[in-house]
PQR file with spaces between the fields and no chain letter, atoms N, CA, C, O and H, PARSE charges and radii, in Angstrom:
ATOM       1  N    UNK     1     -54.901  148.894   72.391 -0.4000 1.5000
ATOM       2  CA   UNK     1     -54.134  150.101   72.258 -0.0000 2.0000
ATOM       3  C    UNK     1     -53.041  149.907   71.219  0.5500 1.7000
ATOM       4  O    UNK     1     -52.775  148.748   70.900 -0.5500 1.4000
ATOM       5  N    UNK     2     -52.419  150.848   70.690 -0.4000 1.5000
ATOM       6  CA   UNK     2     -51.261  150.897   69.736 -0.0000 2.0000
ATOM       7  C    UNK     2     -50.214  150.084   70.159  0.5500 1.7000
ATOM       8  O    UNK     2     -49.585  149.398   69.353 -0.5500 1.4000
ATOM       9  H    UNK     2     -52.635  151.789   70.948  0.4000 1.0000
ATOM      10  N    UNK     3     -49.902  150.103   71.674 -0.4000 1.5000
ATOM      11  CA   UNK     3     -48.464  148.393   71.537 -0.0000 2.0000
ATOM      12  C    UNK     3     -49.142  147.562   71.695  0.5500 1.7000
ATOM      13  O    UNK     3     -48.437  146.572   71.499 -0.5500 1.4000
ATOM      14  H    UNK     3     -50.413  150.660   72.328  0.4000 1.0000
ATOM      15  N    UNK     4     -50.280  147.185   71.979 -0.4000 1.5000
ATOM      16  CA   UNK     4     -50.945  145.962   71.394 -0.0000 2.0000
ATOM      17  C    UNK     4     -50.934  145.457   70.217  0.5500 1.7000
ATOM      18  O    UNK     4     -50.257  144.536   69.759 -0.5500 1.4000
ATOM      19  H    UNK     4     -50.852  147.990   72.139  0.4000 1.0000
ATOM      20  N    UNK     5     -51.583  145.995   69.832 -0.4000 1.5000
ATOM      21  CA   UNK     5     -51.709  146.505   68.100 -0.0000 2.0000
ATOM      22  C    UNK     5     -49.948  146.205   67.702  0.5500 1.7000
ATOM      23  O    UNK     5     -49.543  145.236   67.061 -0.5500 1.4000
ATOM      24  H    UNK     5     -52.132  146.743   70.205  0.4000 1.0000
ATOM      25  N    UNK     6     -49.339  146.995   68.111 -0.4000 1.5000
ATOM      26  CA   UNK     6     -47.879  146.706   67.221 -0.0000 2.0000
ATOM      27  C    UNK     6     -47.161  144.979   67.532  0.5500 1.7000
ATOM      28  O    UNK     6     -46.661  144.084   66.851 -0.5500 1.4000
ATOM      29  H    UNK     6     -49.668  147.782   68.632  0.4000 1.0000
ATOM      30  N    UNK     7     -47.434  145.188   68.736 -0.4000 1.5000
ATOM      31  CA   UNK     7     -47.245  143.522   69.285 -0.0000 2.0000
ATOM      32  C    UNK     7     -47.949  142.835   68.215  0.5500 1.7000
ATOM      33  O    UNK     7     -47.305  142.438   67.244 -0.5500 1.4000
ATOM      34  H    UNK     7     -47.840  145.915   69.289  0.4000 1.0000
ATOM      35  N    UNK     8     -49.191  142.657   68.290 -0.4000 1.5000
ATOM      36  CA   UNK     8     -49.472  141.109   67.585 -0.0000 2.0000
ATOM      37  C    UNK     8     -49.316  141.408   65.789  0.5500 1.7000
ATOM      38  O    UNK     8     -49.381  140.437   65.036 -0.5500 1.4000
ATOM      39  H    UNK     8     -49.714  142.980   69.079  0.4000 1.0000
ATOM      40  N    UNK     9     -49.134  142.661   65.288 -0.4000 1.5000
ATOM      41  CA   UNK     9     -48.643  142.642   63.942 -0.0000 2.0000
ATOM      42  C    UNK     9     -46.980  142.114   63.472  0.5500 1.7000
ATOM      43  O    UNK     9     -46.636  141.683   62.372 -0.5500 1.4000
ATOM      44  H    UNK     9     -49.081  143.450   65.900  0.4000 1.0000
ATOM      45  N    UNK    10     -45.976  142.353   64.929 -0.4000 1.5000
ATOM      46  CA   UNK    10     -44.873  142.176   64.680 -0.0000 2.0000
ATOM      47  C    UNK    10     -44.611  140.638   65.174  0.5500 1.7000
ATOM      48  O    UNK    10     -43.651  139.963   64.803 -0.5500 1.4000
ATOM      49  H    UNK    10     -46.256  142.703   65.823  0.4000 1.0000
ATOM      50  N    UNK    11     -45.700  140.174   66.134 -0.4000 1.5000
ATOM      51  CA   UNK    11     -45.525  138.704   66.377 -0.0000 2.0000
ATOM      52  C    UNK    11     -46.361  137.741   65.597  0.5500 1.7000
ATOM      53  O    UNK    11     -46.048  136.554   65.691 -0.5500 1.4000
ATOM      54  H    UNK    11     -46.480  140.722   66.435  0.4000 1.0000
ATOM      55  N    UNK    12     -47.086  137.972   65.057 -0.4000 1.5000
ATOM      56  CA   UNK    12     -47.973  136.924   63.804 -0.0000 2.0000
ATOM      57  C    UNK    12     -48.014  137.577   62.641  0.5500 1.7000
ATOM      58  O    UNK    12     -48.977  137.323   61.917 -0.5500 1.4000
ATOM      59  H    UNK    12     -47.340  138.936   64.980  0.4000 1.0000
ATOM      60  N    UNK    13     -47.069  138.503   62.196 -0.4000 1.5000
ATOM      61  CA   UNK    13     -46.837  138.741   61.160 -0.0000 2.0000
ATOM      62  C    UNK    13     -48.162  139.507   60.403  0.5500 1.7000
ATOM      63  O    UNK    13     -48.565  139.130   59.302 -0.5500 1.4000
ATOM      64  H    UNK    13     -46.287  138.709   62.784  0.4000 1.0000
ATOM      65  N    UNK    14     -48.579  140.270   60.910 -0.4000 1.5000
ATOM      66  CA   UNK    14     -49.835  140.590   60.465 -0.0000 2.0000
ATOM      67  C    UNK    14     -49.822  141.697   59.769  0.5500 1.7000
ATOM      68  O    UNK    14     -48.753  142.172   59.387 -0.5500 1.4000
ATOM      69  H    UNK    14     -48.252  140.576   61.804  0.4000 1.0000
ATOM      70  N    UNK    15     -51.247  142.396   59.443 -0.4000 1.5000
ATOM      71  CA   UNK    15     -51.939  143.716   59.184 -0.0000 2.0000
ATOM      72  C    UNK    15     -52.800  144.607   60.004  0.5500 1.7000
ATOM      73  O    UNK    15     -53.352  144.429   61.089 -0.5500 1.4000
ATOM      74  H    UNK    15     -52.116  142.010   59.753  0.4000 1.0000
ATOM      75  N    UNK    16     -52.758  145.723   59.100 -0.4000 1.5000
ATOM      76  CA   UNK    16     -53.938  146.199   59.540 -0.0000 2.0000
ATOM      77  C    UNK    16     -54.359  146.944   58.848  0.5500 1.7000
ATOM      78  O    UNK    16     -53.319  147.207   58.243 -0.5500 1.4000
ATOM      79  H    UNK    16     -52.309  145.867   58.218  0.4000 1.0000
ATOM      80  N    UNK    17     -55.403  147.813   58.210 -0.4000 1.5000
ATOM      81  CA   UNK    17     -55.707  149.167   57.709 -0.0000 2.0000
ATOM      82  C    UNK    17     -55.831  150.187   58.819  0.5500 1.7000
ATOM      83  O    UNK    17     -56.100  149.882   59.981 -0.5500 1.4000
ATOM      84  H    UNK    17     -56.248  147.600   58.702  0.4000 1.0000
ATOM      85  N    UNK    18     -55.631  151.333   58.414 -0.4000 1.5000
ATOM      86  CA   UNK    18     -55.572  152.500   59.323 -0.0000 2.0000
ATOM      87  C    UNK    18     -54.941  153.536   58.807  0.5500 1.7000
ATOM      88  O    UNK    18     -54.159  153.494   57.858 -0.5500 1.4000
ATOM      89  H    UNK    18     -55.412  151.580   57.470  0.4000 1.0000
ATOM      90  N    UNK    19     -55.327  154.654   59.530 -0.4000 1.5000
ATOM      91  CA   UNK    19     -55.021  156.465   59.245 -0.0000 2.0000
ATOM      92  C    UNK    19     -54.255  156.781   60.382  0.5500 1.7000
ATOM      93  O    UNK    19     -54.273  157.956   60.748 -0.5500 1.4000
ATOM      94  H    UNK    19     -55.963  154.688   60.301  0.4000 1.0000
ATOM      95  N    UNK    20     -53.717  156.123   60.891 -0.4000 1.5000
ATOM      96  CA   UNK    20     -52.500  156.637   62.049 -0.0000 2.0000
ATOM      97  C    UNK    20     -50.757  156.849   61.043  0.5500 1.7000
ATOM      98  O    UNK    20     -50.387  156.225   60.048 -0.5500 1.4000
ATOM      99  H    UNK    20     -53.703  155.169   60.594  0.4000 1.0000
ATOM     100  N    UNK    21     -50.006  157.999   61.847 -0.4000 1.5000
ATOM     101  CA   UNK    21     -48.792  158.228   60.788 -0.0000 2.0000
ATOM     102  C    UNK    21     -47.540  157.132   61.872  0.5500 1.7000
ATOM     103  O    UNK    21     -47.525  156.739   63.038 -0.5500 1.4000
ATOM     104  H    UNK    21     -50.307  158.506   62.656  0.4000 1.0000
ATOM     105  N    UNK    22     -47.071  157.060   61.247 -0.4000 1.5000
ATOM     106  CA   UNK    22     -45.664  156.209   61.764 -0.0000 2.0000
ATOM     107  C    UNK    22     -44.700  156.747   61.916  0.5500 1.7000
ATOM     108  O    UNK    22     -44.490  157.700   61.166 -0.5500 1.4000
ATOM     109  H    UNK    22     -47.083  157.380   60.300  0.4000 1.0000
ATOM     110  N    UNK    23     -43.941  156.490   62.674 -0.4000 1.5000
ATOM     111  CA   UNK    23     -42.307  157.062   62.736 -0.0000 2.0000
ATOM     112  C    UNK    23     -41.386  156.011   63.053  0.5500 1.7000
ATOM     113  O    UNK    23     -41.418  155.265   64.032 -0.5500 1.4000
ATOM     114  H    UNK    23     -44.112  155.716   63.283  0.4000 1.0000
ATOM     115  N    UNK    24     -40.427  156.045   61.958 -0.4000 1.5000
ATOM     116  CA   UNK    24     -39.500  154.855   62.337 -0.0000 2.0000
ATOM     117  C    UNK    24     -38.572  155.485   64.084  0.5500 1.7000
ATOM     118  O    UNK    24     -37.998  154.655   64.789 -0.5500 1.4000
ATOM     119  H    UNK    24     -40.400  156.651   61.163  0.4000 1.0000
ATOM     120  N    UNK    25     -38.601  156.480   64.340 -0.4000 1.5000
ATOM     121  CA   UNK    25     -37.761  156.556   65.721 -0.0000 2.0000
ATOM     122  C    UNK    25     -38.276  156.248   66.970  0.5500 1.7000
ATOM     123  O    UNK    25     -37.646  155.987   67.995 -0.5500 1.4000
ATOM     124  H    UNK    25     -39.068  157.154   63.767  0.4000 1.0000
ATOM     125  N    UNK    26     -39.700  156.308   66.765 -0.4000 1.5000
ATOM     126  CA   UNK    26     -40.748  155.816   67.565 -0.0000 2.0000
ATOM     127  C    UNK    26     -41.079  154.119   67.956  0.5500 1.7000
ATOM     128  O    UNK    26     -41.097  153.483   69.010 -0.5500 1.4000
ATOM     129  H    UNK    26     -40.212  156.520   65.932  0.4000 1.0000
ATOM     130  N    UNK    27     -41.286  153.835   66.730 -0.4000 1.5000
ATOM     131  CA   UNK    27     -41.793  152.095   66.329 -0.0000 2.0000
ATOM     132  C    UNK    27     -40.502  151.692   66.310  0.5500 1.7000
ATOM     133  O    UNK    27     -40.195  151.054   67.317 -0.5500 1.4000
ATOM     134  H    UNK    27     -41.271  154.351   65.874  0.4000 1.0000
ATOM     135  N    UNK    28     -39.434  151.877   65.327 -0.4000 1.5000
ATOM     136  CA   UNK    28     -38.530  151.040   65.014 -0.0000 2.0000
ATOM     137  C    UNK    28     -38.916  150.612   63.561  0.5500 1.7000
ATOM     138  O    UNK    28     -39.861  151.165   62.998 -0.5500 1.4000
ATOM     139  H    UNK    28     -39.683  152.395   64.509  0.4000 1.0000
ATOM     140  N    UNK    29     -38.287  149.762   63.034 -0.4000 1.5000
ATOM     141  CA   UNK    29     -38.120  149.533   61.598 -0.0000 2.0000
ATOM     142  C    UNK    29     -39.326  148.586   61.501  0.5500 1.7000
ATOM     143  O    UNK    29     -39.768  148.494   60.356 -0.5500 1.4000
ATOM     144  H    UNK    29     -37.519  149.313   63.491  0.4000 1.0000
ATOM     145  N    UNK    30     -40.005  147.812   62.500 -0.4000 1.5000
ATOM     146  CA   UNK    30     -40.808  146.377   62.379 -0.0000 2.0000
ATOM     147  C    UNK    30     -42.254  146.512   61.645  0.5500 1.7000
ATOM     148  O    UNK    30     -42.936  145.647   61.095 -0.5500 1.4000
ATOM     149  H    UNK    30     -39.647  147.887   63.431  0.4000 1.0000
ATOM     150  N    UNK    31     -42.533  148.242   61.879 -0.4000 1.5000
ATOM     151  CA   UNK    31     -43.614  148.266   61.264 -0.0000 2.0000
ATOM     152  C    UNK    31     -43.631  148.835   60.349  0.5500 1.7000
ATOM     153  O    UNK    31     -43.016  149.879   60.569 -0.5500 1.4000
ATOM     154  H    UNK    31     -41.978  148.944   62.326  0.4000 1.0000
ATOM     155  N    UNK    32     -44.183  148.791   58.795 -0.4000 1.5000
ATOM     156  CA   UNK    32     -43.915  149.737   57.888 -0.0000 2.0000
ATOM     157  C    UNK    32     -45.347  150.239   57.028  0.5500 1.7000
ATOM     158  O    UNK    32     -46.216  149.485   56.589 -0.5500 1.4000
ATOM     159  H    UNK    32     -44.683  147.944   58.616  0.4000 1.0000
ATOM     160  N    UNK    33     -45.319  151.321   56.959 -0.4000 1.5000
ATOM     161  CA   UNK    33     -46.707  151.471   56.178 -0.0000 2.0000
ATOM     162  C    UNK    33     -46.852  151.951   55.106  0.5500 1.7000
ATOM     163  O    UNK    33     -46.420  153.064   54.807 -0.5500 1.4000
ATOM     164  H    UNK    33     -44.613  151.933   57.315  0.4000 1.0000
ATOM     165  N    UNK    34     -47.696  150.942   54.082 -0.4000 1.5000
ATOM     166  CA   UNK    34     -47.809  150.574   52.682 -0.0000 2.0000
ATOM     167  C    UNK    34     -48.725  151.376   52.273  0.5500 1.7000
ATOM     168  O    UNK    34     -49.571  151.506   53.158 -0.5500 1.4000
ATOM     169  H    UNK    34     -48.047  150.038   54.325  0.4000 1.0000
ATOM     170  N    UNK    35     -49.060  152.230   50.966 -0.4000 1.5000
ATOM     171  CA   UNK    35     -50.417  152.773   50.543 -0.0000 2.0000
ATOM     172  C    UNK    35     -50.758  151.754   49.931  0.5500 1.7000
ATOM     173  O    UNK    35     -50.110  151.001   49.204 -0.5500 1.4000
ATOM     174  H    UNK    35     -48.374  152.124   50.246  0.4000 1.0000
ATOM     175  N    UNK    36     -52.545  151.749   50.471 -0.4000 1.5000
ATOM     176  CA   UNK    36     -53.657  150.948   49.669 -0.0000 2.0000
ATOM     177  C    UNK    36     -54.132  151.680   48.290  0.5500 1.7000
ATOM     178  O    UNK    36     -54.752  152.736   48.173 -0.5500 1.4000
ATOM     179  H    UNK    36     -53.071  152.361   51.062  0.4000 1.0000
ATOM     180  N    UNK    37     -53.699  150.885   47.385 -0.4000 1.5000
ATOM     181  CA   UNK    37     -54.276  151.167   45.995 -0.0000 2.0000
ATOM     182  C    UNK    37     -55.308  150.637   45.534  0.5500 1.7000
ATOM     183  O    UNK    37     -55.341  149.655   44.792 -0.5500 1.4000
ATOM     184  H    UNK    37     -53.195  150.026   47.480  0.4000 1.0000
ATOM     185  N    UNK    38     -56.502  151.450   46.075 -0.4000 1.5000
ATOM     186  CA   UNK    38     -58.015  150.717   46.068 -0.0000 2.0000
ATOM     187  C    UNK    38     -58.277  152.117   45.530  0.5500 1.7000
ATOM     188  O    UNK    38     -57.357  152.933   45.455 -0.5500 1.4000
ATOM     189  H    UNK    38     -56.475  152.247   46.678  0.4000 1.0000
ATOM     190  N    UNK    39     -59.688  152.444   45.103 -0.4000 1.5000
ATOM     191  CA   UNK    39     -60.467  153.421   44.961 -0.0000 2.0000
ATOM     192  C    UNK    39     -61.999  153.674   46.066  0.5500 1.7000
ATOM     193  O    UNK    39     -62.856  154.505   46.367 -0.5500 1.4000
ATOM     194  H    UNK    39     -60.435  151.781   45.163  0.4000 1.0000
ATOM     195  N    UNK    40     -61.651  152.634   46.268 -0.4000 1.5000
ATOM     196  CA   UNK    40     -62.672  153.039   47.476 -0.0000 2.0000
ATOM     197  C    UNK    40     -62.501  153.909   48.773  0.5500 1.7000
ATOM     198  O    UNK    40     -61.806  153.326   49.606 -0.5500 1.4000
ATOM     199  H    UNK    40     -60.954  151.959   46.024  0.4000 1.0000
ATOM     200  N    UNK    41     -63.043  155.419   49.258 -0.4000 1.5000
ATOM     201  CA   UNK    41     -62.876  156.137   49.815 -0.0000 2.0000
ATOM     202  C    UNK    41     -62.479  155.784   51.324  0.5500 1.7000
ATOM     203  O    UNK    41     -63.578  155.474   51.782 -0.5500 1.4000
ATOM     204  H    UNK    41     -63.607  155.893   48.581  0.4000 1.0000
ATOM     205  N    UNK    42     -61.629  155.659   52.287 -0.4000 1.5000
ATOM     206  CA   UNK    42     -61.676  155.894   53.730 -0.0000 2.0000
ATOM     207  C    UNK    42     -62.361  157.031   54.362  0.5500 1.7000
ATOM     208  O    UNK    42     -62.114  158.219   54.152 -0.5500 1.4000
ATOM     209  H    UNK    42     -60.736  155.911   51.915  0.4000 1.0000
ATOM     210  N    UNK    43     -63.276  156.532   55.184 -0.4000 1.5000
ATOM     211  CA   UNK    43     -63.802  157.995   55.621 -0.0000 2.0000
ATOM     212  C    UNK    43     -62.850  157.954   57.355  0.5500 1.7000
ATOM     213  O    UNK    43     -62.505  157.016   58.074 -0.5500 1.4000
ATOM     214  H    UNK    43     -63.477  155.567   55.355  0.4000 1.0000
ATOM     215  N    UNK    44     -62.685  159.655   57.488 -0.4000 1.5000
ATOM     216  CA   UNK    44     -62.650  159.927   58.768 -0.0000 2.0000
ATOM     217  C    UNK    44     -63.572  160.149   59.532  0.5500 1.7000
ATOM     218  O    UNK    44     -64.393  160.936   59.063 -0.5500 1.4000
ATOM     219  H    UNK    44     -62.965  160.417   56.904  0.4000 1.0000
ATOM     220  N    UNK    45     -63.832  159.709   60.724 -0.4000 1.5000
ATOM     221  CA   UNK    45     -64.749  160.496   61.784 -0.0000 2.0000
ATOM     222  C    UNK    45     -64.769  160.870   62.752  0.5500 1.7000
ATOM     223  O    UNK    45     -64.877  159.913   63.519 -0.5500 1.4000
ATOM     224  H    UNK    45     -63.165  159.069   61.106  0.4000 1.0000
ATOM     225  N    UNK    46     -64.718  161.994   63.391 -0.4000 1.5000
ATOM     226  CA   UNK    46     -64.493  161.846   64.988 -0.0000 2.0000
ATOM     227  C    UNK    46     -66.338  162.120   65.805  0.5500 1.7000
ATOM     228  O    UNK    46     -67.348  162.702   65.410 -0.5500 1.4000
ATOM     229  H    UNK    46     -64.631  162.771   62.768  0.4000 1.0000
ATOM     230  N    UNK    47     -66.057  161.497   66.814 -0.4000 1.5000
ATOM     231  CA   UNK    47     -67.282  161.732   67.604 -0.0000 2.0000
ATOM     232  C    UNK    47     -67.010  162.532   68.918  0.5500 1.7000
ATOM     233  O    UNK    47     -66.065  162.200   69.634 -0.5500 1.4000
ATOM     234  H    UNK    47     -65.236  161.025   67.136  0.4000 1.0000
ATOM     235  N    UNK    48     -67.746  163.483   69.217 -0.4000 1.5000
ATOM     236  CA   UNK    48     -67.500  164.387   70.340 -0.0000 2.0000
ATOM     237  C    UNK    48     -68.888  164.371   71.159  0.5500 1.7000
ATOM     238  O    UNK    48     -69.969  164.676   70.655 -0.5500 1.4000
ATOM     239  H    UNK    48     -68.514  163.752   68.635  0.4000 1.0000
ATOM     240  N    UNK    49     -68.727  164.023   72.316 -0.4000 1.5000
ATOM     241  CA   UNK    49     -70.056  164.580   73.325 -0.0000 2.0000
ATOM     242  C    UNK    49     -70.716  166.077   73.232  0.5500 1.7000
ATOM     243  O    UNK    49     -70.211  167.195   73.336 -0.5500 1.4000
ATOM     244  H    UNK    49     -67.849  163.775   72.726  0.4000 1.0000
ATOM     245  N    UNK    50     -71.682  165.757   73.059 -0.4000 1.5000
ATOM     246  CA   UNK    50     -72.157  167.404   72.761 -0.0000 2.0000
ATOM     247  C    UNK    50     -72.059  168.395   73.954  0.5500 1.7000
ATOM     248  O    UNK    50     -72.213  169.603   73.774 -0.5500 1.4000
ATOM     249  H    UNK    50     -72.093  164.849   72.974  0.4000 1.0000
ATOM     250  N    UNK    51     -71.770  167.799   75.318 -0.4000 1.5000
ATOM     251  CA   UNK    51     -71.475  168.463   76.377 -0.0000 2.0000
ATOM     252  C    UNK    51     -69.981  169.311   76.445  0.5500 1.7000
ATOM     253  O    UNK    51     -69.777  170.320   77.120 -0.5500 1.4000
ATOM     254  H    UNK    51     -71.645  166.818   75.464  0.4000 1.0000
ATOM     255  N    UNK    52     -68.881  168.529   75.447 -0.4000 1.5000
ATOM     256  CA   UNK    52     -67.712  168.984   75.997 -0.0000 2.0000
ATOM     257  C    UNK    52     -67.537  170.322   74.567  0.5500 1.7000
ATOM     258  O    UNK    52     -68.273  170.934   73.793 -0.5500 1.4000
ATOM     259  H    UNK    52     -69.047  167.709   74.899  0.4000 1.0000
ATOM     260  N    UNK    53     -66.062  170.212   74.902 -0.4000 1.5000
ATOM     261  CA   UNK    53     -65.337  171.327   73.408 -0.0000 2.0000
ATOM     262  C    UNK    53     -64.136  170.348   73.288  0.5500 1.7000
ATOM     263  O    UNK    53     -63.798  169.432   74.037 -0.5500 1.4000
ATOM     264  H    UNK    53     -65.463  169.715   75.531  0.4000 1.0000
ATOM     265  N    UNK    54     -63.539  170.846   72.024 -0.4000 1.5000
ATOM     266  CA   UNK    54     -62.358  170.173   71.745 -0.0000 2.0000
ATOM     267  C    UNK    54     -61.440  170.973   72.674  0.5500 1.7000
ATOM     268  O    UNK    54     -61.829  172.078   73.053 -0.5500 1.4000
ATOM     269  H    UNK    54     -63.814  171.591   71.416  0.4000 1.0000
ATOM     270  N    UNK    55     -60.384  170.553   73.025 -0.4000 1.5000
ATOM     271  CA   UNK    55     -59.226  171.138   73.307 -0.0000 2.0000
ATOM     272  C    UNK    55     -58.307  172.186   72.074  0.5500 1.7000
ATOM     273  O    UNK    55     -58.616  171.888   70.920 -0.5500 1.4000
ATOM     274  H    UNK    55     -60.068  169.655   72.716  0.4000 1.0000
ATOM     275  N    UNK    56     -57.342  173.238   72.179 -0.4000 1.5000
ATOM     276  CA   UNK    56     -57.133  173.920   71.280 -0.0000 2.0000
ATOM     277  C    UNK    56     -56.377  172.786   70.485  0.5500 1.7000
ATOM     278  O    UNK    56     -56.678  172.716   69.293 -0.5500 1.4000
ATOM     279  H    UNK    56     -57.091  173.480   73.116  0.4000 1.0000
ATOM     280  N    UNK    57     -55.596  172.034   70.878 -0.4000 1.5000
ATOM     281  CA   UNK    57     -54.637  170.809   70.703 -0.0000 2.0000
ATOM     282  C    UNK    57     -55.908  170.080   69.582  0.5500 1.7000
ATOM     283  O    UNK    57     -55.705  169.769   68.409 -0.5500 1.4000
ATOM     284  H    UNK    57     -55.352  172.091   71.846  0.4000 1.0000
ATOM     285  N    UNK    58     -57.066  169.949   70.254 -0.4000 1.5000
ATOM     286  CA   UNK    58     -57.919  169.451   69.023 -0.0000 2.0000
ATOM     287  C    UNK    58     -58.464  169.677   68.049  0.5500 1.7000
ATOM     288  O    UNK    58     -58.741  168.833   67.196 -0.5500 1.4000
ATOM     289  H    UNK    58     -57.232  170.201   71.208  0.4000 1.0000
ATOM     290  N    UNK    59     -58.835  171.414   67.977 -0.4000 1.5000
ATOM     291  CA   UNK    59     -59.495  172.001   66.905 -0.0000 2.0000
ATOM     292  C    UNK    59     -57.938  172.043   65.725  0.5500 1.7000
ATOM     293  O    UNK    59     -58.079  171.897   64.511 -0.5500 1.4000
ATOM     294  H    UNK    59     -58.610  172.098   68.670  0.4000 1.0000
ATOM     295  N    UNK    60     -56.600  172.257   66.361 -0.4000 1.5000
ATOM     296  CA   UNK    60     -55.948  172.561   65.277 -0.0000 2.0000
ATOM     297  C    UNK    60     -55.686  170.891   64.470  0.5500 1.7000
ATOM     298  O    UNK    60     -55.359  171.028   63.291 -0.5500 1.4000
ATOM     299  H    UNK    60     -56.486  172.376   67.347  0.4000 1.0000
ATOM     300  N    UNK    61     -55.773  169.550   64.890 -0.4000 1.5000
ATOM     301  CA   UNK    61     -55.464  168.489   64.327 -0.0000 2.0000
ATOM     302  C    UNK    61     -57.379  168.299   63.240  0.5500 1.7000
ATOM     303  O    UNK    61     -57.576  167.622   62.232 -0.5500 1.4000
ATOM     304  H    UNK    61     -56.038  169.439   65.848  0.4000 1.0000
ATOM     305  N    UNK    62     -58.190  169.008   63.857 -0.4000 1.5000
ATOM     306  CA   UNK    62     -59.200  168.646   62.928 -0.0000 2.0000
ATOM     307  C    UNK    62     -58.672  169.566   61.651  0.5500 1.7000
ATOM     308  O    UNK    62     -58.845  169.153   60.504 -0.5500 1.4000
ATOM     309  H    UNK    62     -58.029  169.558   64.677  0.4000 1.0000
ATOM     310  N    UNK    63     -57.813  171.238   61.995 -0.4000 1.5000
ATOM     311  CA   UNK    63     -58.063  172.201   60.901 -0.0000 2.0000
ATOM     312  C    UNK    63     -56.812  171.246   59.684  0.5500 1.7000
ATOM     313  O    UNK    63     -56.971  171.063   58.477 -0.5500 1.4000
ATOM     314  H    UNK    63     -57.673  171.573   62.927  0.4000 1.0000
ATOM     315  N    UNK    64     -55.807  170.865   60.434 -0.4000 1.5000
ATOM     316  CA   UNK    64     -54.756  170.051   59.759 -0.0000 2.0000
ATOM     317  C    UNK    64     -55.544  169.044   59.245  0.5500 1.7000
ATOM     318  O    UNK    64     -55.948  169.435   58.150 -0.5500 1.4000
ATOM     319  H    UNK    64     -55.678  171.013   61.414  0.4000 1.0000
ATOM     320  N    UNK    65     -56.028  167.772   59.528 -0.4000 1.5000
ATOM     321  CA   UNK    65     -56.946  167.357   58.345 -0.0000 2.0000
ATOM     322  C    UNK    65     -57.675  167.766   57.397  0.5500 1.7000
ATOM     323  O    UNK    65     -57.654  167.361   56.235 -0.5500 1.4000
ATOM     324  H    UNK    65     -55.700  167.454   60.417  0.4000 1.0000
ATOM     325  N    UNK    66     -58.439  168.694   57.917 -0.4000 1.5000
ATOM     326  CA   UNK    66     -59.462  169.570   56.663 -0.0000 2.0000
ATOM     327  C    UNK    66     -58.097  170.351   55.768  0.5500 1.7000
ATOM     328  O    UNK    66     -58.277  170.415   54.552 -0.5500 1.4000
ATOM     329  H    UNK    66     -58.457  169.022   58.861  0.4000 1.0000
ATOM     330  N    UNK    67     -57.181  170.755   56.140 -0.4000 1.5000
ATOM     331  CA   UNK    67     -56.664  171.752   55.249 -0.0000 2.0000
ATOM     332  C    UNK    67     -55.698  169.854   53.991  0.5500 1.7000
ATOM     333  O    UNK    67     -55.931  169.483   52.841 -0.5500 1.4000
ATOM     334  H    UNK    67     -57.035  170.704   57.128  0.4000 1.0000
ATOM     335  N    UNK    68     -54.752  169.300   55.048 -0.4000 1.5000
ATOM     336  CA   UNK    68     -54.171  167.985   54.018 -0.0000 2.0000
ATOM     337  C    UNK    68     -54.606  167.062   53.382  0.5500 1.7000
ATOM     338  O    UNK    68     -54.057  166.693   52.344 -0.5500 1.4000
ATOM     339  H    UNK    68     -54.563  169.602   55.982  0.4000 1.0000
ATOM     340  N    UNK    69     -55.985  166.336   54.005 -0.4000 1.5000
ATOM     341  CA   UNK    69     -56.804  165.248   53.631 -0.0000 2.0000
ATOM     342  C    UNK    69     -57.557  165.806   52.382  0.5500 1.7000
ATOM     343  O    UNK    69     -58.215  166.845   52.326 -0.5500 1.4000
ATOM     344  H    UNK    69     -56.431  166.636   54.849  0.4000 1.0000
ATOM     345  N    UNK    70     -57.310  164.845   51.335 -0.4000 1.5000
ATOM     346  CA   UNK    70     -57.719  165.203   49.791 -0.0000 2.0000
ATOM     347  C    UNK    70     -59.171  164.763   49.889  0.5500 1.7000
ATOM     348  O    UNK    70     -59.495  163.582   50.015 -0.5500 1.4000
ATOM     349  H    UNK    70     -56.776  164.001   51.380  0.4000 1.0000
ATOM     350  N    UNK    71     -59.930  165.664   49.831 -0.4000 1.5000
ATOM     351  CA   UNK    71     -61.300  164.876   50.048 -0.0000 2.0000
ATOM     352  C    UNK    71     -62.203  165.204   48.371  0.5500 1.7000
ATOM     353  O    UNK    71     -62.650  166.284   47.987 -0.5500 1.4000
ATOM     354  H    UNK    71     -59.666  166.623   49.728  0.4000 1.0000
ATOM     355  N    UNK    72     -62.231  164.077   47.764 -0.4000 1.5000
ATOM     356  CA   UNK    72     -63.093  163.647   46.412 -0.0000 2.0000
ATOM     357  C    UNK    72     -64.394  163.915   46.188  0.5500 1.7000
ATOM     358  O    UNK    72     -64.806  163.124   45.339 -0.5500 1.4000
ATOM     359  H    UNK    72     -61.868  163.199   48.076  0.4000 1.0000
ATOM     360  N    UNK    73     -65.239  164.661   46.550 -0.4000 1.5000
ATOM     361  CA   UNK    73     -66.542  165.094   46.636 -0.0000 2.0000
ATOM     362  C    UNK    73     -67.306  164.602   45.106  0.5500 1.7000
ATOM     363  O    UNK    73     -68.491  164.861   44.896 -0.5500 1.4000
ATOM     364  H    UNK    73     -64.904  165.303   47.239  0.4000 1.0000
């Protein structure tokens, strides 16, 4: 999970790649996030059971990606 994750980056000094946003009031100062200057694309994906629906909470964070995420076609 994410204080896992923040734990062993702030105790072995580590990394990670990832599409999660940060907040210093949240985390604190220990974690900071750098842009990767690669050209190679990150893809997003989500996977949904074909049984359920998103929640409204979910369709609007997919429409907020589709509308901010610069996608290079």
């Amino acid at each position: 999970d994410r204080a896992t994750l923040f734990n062993l980056l702030i105790g072995l000094d580590g990394y990670t790649i990832a599409t999660g946003i940060l907040n210093s009031n949240l985390n604190g100062d220990n974690i900071v996030s750098i842009p990767l200057d690669i050209d190679d694309p990150i893809e997003l994906v989500y996977i949904q059971h074909e049984k359920t629906s998103l929640s409204k909470m979910g369709e609007r964070f997919i429409e907020y990606l589709v509308e901010e995420v610069q996608f290079n076609n």
